[in-house]
C-alpha positions as CSV (number, residue, x, y, z in Angstrom):
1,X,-16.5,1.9,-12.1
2,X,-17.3,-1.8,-13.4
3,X,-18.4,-0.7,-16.7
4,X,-15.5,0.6,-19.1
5,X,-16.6,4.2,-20.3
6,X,-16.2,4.7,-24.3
7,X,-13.5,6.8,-25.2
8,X,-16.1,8.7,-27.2
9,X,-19.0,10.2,-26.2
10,X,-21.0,8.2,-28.9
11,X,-22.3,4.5,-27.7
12,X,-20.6,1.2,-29.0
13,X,-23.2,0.8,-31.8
14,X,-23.1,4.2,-33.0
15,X,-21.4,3.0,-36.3
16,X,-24.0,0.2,-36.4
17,X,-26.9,2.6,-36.2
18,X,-25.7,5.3,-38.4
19,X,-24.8,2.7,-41.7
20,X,-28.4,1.2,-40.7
21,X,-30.1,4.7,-41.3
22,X,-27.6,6.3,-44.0
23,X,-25.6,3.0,-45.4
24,X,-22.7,5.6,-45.8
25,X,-19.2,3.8,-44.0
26,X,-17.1,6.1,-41.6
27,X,-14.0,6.9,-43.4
28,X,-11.5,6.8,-40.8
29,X,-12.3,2.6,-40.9
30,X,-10.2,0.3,-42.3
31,X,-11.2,-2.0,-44.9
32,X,-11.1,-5.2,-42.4
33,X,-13.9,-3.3,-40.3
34,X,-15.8,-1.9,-43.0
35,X,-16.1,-5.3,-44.2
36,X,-17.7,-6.5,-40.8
37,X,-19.8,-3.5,-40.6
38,X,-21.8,-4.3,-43.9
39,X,-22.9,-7.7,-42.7
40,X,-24.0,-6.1,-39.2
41,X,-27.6,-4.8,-40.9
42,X,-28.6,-8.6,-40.9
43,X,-28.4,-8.9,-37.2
44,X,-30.0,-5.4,-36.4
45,X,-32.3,-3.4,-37.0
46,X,-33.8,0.0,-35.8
47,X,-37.4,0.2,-34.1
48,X,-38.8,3.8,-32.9
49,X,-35.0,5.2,-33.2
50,X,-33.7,2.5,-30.8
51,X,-31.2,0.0,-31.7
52,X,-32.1,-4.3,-31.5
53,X,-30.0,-7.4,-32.2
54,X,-32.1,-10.1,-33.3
55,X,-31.0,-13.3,-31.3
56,X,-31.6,-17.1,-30.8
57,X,-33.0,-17.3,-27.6
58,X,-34.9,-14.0,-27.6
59,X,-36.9,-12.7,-30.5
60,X,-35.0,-9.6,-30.4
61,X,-32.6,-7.7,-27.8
62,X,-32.2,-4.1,-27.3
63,X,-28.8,-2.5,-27.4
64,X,-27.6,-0.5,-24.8
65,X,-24.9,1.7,-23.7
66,X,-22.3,1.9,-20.5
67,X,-24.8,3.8,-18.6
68,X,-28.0,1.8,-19.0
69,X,-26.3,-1.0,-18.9
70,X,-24.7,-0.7,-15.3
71,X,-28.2,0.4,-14.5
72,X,-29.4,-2.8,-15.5
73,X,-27.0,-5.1,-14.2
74,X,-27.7,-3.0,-11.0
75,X,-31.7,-3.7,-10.6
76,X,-31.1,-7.2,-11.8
77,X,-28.6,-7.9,-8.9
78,X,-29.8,-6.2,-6.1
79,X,-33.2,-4.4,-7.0
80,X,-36.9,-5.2,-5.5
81,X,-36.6,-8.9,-7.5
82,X,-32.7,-9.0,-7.2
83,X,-31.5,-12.1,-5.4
84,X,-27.2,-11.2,-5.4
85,X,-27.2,-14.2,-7.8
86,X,-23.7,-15.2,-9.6
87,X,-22.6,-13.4,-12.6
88,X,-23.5,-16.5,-15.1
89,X,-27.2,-16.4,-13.5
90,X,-27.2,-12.8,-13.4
91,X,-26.2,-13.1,-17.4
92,X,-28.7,-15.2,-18.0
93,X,-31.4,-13.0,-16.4
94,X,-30.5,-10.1,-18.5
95,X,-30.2,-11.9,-21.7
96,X,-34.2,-13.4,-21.1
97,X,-35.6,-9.7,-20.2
98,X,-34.1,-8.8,-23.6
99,X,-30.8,-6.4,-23.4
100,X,-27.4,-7.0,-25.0
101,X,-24.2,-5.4,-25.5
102,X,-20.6,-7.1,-26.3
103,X,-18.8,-6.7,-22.4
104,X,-21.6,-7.9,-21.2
105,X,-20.3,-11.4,-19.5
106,X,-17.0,-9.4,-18.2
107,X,-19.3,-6.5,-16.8
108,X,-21.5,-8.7,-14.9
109,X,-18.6,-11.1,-13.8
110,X,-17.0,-7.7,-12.4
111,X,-20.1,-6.1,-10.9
112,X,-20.8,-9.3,-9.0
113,X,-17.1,-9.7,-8.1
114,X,-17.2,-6.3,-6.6
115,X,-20.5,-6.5,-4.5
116,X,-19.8,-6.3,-1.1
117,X,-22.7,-7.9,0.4
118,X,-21.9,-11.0,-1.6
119,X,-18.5,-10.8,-0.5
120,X,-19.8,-10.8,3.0
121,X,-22.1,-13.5,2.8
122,X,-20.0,-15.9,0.2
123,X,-20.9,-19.8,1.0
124,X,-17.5,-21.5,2.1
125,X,-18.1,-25.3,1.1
126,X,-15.4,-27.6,3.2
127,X,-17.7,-30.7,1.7
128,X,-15.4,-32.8,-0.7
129,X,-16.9,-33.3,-4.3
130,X,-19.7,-36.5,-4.5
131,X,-21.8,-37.9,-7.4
132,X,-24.6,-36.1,-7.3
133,X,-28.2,-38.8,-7.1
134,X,-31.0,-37.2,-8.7
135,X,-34.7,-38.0,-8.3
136,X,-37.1,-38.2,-10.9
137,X,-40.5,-36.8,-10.9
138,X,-42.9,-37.9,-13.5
139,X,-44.6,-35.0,-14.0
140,X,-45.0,-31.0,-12.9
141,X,-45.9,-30.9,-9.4
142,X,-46.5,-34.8,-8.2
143,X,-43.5,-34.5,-6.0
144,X,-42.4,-32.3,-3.0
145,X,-39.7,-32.3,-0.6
146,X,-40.2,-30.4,2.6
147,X,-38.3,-28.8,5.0
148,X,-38.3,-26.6,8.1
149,X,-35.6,-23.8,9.2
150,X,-35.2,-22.6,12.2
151,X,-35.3,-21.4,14.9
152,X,-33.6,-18.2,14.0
153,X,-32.0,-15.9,15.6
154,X,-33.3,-13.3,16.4
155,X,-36.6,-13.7,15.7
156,X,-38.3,-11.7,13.3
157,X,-40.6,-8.4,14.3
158,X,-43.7,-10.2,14.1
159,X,-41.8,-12.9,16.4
160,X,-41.7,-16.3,13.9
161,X,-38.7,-18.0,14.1
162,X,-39.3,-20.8,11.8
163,X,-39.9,-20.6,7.4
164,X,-41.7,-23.9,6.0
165,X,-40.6,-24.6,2.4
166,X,-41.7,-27.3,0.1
167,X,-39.9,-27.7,-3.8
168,X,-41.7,-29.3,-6.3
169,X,-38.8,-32.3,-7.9
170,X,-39.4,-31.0,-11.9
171,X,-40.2,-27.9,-11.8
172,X,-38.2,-26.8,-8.8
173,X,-40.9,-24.1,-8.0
174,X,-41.0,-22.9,-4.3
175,X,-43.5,-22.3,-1.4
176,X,-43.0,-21.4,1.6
177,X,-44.5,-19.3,4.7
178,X,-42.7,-18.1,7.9
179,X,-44.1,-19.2,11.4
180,X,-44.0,-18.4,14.8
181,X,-43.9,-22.2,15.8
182,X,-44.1,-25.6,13.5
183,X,-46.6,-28.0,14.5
184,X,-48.8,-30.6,12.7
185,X,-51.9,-28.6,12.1
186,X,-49.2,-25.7,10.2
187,X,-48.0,-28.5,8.3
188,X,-51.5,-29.7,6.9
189,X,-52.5,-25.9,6.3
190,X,-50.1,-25.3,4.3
191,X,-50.2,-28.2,2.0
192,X,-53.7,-27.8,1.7
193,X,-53.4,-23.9,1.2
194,X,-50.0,-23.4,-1.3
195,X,-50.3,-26.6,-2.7
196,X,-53.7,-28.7,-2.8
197,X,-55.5,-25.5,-3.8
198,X,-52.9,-24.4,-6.3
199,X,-51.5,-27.4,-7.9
200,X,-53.7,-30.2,-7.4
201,X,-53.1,-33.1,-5.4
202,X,-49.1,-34.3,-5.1
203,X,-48.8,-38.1,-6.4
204,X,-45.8,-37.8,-3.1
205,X,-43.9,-35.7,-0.6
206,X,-40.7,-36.2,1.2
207,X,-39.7,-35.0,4.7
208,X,-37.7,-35.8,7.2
209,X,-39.2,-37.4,10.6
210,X,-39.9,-34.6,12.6
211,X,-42.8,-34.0,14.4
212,X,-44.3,-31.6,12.5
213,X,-44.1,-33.6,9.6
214,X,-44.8,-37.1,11.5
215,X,-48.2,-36.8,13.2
216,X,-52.2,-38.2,12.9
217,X,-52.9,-34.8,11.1
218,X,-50.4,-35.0,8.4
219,X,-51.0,-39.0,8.2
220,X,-55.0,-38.2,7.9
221,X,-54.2,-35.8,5.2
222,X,-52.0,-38.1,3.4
223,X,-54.7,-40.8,3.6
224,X,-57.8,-39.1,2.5
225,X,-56.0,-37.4,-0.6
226,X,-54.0,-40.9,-1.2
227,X,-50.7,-38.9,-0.8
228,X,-47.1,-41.0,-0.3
229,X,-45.7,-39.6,2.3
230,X,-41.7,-41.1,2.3
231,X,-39.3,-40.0,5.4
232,X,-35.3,-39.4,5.2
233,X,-33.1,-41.5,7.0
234,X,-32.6,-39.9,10.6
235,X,-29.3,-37.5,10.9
236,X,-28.5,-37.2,7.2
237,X,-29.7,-34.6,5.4
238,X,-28.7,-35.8,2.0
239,X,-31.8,-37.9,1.9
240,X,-34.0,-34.7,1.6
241,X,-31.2,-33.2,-0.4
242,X,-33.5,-31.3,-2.7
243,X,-35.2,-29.2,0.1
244,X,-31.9,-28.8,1.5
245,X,-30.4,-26.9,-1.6
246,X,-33.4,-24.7,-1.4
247,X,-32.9,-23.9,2.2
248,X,-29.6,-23.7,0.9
249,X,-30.2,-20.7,-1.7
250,X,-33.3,-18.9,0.6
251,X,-30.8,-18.3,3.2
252,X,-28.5,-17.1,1.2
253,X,-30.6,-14.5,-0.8
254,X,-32.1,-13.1,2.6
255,X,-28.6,-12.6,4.3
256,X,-27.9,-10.4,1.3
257,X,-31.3,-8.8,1.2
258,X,-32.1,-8.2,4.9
259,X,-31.6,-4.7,6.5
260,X,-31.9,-4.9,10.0
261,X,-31.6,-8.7,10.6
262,X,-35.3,-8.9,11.8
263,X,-37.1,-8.0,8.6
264,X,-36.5,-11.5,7.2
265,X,-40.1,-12.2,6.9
266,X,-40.8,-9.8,4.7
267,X,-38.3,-10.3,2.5
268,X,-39.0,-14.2,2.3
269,X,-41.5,-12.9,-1.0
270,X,-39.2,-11.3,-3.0
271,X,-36.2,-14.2,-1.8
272,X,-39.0,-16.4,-3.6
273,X,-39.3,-14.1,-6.5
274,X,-35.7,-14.2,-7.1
275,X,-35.0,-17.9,-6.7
């Protein structure tokens, strides 16, 4: 069990919530934490018989116990919008939904730690250590890097082999769509589909020199919306190294979220929704 039991049946905050509703102190506490435990009604308070913290990054967060808050920690790491993220993501996630209690950075550390699938599917990086080159983007959604994966194998039930993703450069926001094959007319749907109709029109995009991504259709697109379309250097992936890190993390979230290695595609929503 990740989550250390109380020795008592009574919650962590118990003491908390019972000097916030009777301001009487438990005898059996020693002056040192009776001292602590009449500054604690400034940071709490009680709302419909539940205990909150107010906070700093959160208006206020609700206070739970050992059970609710493995429960938590479980749907937030591998639930419907789970993505087996790290324990300092996965901290991060709870904290913005709005729950708190004091283990909570060791809990989720161990939970994590413990999860066999991320065990299983743990990203072994040989790559030595570089300075990382960032590219600015002026603006939400002016820039895109795109990139294709595949094929894979096996293909998925409905037989595509290939997912199309494109990351905006501020934002980091995803689309992507799985397909059976990748040609140029795919290519120009889905820029006009996921992001044309969505975002507006991209100031640039960046792509390797495939041919998917390096035809008349996508050329004619680029040209009648007034698009820059800039290519990566052959055989180095860096150059693209923002839709690479995506590919990257999409991958990773569907090995851990795939059942039967060909459901892939219809798991690539809720890989989105995670990332």
């Amino acid at each position: 069990q990740v989550l250390q039991t109380e020795n008592r049946e009574t919650p962590w905050y118990q003491n908390i919530k019972d000097f916030l509703q009777t301001r009487t102190l438990p005898p059996e506490m020693s002056r040192k934490e009776q001292r602590v435990l009449r500054h604690m009604p400034s940071r709490y308070f009680i709302l419909a018989d539940i205990l909150y913290r107010r906070g700093f990054s959160t208006e206020y967060a609700r206070c739970l116990d050992a059970n609710e808050a493995l429960e938590v920690i479980q749907e937030a790491h591998e639930g419907i919008c789970g993505g087996h993220v790290g324990y300092q993501t996965l901290v991060k996630q709870i904290v913005r939904v709005g729950y708190c209690w004091p283990t909570m950075q060791r809990d989720c550390h161990q939970f994590v730690k413990k999860c066999i699938k991320c065990q299983l599917h743990a990203p072994s990086i040989h790559a030595p250590a570089a300075y990382l080159h960032s590219v600015s983007s002026p603006w939400p959604f002016s820039m895109w890097a795109f990139d294709v994966v595949g094929p894979i194998n096996p293909p998925a039930s409905n037989g595509h082999m290939y997912f199309l993703a494109a990351t905006d450069y501020f934002t980091k926001w995803v689309e992507a769509i799985t397909l059976k094959t990748v040609e140029g007319q795919h290519v120009v749907s889905f820029i006009h589909k996921n992001l044309l109709c969505r975002f507006g029109i991209p100031h640039d995009i960046v792509s390797d020199s495939g041919t998917h991504f390096k035809n008349e259709k996508v050329r004619n697109l680029c040209h009648k919306h007034n698009i820059q379309h800039h290519f990566s250097a052959p055989y180095y992936p860096q150059g693209n190294g923002q839709a690479e890190a995506t590919n990257k993390i999409l991958i990773r979230v569907l090995e851990r979220t795939v059942e039967t290695g060909r459901d892939w595609y219809e798991k690539m929503h809720n890989a989105l929704w995670a990332y």
